[in-house]
MIBA-526020 format. One line per field, with one value per residue: residue number from 1; x, y, z of N, C-alpha, C in turn. Coordinates in pm, whole numbers, plus 50000, padded with zeros to 5 digits. Each point is the difference from the previous one (the first is absolute). Last residue first. Example, Ala and Ser with C-alpha at 12.3 -4.5 7.8 and 13.67 -1.06 7.14 Angstrom:
2
num <- (2,1)
n.x <- (51285,50029)
n.y <- (49775,49428)
n.z <- (50708,49993)
ca.x <- (50082,49911)
ca.y <- (50119,50119)
ca.z <- (50006,50000)
c.x <- (49923,50090)
c.y <- (50109,50120)
c.z <- (50073,50000)
END
This chain:
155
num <- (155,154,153,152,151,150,149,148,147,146,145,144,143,142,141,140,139,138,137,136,135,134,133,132,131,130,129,128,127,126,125,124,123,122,121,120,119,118,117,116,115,114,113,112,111,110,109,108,107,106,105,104,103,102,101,100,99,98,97,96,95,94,93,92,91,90,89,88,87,86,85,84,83,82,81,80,79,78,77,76,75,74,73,72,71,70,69,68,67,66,65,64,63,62,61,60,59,58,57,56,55,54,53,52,51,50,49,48,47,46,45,44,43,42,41,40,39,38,37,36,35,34,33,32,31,30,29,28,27,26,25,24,23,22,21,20,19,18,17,16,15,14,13,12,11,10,9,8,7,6,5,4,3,2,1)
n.x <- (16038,49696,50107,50109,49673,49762,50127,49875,49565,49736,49730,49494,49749,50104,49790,49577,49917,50058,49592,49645,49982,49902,49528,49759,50065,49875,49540,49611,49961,49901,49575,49713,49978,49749,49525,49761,49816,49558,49616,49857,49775,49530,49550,49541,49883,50153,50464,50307,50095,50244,50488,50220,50132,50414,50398,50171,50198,50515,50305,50241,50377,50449,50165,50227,50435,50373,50161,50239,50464,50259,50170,50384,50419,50164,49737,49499,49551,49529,49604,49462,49672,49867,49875,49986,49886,49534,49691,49549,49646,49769,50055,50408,50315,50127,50233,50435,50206,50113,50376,50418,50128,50192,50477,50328,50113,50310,50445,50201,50153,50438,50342,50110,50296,50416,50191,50167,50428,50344,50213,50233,49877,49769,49627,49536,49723,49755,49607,49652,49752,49703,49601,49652,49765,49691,49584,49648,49730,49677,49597,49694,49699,49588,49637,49788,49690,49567,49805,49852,49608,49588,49800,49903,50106,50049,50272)
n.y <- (48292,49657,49535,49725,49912,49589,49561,49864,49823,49665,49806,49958,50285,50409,50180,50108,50418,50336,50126,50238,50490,50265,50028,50345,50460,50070,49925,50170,50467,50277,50077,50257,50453,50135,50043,50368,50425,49932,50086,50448,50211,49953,50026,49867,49726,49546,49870,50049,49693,49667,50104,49928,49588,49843,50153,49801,49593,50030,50176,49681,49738,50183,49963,49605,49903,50113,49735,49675,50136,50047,49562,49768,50245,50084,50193,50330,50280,50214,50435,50235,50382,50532,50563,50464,50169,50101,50366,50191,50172,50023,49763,49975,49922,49536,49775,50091,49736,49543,49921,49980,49598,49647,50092,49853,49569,49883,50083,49714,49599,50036,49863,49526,49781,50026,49760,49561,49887,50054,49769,50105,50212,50423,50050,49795,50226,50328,49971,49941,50343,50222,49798,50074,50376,50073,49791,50193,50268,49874,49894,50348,50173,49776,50116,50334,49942,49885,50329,50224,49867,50126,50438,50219,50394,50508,50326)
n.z <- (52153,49934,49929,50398,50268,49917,50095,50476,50139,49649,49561,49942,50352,49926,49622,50005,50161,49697,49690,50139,49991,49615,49951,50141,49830,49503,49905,50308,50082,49651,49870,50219,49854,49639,50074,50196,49742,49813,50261,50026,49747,50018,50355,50138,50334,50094,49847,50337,50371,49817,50076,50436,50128,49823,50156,50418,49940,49851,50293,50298,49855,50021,50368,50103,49753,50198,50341,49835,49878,50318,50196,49852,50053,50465,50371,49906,50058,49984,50158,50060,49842,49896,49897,49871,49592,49719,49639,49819,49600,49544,49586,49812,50319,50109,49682,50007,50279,49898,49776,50220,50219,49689,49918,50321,50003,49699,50155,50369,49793,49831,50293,50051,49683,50037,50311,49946,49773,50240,50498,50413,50437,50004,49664,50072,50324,49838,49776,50313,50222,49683,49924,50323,49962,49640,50010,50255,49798,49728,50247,50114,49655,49959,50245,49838,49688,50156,50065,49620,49851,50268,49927,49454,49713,49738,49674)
ca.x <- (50087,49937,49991,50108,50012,49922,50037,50133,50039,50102,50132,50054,49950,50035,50160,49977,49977,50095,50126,49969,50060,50174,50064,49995,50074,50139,50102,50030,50047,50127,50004,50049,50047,50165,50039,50030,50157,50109,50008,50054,50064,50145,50141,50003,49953,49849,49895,49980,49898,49876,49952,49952,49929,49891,50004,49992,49878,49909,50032,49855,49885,49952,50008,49868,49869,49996,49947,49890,49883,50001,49901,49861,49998,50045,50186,50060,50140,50021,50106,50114,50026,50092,49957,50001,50132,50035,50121,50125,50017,50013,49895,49924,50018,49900,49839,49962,50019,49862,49871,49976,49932,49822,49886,49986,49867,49894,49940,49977,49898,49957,49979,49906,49879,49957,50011,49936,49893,50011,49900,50115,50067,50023,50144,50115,50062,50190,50108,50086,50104,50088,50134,50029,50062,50113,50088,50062,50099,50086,50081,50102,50139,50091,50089,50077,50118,50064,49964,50088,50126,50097,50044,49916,49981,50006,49888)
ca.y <- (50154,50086,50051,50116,50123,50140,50033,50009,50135,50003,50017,49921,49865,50010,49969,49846,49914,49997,49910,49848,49896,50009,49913,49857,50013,50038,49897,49827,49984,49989,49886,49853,50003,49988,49890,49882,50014,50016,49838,49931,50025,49854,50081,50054,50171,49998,49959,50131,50074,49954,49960,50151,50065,49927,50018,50086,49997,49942,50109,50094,49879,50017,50081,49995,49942,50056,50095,49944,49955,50092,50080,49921,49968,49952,49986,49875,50020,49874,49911,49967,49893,49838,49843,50014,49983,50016,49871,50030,49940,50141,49979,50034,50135,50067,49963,50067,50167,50038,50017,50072,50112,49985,50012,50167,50046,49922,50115,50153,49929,49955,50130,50058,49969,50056,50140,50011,49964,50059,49949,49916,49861,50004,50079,49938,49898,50066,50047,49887,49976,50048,49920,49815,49974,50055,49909,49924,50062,49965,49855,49971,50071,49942,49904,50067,50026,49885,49963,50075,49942,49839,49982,49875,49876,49915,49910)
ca.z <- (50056,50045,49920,49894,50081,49943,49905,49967,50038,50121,49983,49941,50012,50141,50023,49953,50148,50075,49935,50013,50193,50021,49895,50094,50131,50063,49846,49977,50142,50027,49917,50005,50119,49986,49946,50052,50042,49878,50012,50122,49888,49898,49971,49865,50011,50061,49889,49875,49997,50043,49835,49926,50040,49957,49882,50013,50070,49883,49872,50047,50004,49918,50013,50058,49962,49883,50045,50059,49844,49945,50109,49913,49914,49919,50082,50022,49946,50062,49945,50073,50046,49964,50084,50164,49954,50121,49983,50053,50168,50117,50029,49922,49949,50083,50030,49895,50107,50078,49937,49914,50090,50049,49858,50007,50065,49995,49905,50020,50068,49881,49955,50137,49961,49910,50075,50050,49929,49911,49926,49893,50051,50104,49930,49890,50049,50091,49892,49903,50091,50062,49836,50009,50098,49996,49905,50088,50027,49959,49927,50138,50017,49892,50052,50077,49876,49899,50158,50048,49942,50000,50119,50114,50003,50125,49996)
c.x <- (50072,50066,49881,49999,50180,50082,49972,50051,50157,50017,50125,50132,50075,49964,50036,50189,49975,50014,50095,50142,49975,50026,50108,50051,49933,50035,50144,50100,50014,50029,50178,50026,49997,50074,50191,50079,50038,50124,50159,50030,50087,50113,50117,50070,50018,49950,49887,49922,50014,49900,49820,49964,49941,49840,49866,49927,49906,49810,49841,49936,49865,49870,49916,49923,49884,49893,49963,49902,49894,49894,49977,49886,49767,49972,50071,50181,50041,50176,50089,50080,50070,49949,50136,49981,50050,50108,50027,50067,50122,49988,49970,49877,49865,50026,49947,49885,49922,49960,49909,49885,49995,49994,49853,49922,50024,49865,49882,49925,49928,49834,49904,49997,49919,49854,49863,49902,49901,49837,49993,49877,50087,50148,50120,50107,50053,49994,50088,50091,50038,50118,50087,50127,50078,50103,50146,50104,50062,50122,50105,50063,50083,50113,50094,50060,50101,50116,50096,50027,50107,50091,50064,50110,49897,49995,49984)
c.y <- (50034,50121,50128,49956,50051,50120,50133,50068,50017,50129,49999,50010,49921,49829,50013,49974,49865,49884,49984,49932,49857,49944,49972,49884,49815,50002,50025,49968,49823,49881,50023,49924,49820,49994,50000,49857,49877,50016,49977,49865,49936,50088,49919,50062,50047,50166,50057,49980,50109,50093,50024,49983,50121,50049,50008,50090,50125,49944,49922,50129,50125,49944,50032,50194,50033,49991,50086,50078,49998,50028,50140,50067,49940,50052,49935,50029,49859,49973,49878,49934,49942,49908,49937,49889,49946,49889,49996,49875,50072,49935,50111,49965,50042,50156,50037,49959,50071,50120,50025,50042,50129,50076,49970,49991,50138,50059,49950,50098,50157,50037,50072,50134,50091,49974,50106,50157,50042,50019,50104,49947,49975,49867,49987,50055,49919,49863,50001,50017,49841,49993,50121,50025,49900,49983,50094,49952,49892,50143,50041,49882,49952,50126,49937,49908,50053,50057,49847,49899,50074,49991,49828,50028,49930,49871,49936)
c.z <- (49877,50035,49989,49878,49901,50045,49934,49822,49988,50093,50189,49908,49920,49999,50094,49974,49941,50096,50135,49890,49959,50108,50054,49881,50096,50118,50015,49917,49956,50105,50035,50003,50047,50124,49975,49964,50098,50094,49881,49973,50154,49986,49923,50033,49844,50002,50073,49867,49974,50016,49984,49893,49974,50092,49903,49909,50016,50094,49921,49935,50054,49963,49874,49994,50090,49964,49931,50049,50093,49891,49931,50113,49954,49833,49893,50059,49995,49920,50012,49841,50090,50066,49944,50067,50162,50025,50155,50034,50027,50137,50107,50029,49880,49994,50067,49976,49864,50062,50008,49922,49976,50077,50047,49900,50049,50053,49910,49913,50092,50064,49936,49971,50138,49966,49870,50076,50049,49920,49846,49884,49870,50076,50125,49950,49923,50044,50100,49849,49956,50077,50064,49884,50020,50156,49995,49903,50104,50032,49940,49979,50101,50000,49939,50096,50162,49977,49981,50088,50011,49920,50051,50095,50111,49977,50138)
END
């Protein structure tokens, strides 16, 4: 089925989001495994295969609209040095996911491509309700338990 040329064009920037994301939880998974962080590690893993699954998708959207997946952009990465710089750098990542998101959304309602706007949505509703969730909890316990305390109960 040819698709709308923009919303490929769209589906292909939202690929370069959330291959930067795989990147970014990437080299921050090793750096928590890396320092003793366990938990942490695990969960960032987790988060990898997270957003492997959406770019998965989107690679199978634009496939089915007869584009071409273009696997070849990223985003700059923003590796954090600490611990709480890491989350931070996480979220803002994800924050932009979910913007990101919402947009296309939009103008896939505006062309009548719902079954798109549909795979978007879940794609969302993960990126707000789990993955910027799980940072904003972290970084609200960092704030009010203690980096110190967090950081071990974490390894």
């Amino acid at each position: 089925m040819k698709g709308n040329d923009q919303v490929i064009a769209q589906l292909n920037e939202l690929l370069a989001g959330e291959l930067t994301a795989i990147d970014q939880y990437f080299i921050h998974s090793r750096m928590y495994e890396n320092w003793g962080y366990g938990k942490l590690y695990e969960r960032i893993a987790h988060e990898v295969q997270d957003e492997t699954q959406h770019a998965d998708a989107l690679i199978k959207r634009i496939l089915f609209l007869e584009g071409t997946p273009d696997l070849s952009k990223r985003e700059p990465l923003h590796v954090g040095r600490t611990v709480q710089e890491m989350l931070k750098n996480d979220l803002a990542v994800e924050l932009k996911v979910v913007s990101d998101l919402r947009r296309v959304m939009g103008f896939c309602e505006s062309v009548r491509d719902y079954q798109t706007r549909e795979i978007l949505r879940v794609m969302l509703e993960d990126t707000e309700h789990d993955h910027a969730h799980w940072l904003e909890q972290q970084l609200g316990l960092i704030e009010s338990i203690g980096l110190q305390n967090y950081l071990q109960a974490r390894m």
